[in-house]
N, C-alpha and C positions, 0 to 999 in steps of 0.2 A: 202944703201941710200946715195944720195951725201952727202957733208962734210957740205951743208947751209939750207941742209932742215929739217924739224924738224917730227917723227913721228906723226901723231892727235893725238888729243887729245881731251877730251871729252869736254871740255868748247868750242870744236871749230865748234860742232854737235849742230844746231840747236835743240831746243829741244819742237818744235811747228810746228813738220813734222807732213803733215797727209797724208792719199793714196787718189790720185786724179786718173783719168784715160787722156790722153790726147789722144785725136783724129786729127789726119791731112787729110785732106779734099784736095784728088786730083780730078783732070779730070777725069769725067767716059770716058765708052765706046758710050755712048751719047750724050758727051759734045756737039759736035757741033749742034746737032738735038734740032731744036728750033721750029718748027711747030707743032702744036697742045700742046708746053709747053710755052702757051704768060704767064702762073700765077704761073710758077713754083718757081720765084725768093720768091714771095709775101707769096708761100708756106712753102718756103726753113727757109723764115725769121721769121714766123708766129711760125712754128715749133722751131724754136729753142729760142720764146720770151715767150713760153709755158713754155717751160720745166727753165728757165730758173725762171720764174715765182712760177714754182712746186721748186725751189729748186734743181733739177736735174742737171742743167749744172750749171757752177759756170760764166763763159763767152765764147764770140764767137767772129772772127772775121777774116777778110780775110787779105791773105796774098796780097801784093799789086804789089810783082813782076812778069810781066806779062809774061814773056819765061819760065814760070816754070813750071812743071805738079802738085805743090801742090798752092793752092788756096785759103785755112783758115784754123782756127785752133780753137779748141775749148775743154774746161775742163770740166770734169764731173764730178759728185759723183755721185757714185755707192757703191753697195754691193761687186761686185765682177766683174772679166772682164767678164765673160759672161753676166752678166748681163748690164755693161755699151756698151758691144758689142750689144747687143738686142734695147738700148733705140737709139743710133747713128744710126742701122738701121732704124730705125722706120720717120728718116727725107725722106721726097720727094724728095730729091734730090737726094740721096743715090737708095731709091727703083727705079725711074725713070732712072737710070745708069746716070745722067748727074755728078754724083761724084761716087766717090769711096771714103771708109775711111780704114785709122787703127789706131787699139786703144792699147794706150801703159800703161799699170801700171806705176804710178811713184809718190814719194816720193816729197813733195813738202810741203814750209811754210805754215802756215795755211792759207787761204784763203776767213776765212768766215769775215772780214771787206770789202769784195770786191763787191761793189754795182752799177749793170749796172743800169741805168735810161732809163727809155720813158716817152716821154710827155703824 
């Protein structure tokens, strides 16, 4: 190790990690195909103000740079990744191919004071 950095140390480990799942929301192979999906957005957001409602997602939200193949991002709680793999397919926009997702296991502070609002 260099001469100024210090092994960890366990006071330095948060200790209010829990397992979230994170999902990144790219461009499908139907991104650009917009006829016949005029209510797909309305879908896209319906679904995920569901689950978010059930307690399932913890938040959502797009990414805003527009030269990019990823698009938004969103946390989950699950059981397990196959399981948080099953509920991220289950959005419209996903089944429709107008995204694609992946969903990553990960370690993160805990997150339950984290409260999206709707009017």
């Amino acid at each position: 190790m260099p001469e100024n950095s210090q092994a960890p140390r366990t006071a330095d480990v948060p200790r209010n990690l829990k397992p979230y799942f994170l999902c990144f929301l790219r461009k499908g192979p139907q991104w650009d195909i917009t006829q016949g999906h005029e209510d797909l957005m309305l879908l896209h957001l319906t679904f995920f103000r569901r689950q978010i409602e059930a307690g399932k997602m913890v938040m959502a939200g797009p990414v805003l740079e527009e030269n990019d193949e990823l698009r938004g991002i969103c946390i989950l709680r699950a059981e397990n990744l196959q399981a948080a793999r099953a509920l991220a397919d289950e959005d419209p926009a996903i089944q429709s191919g107008h995204l694609t997702v992946e969903v990553l296991p990960a370690l993160l502070p805990s997150l339950d004071a984290v409260k999206v609002e709707y009017s």
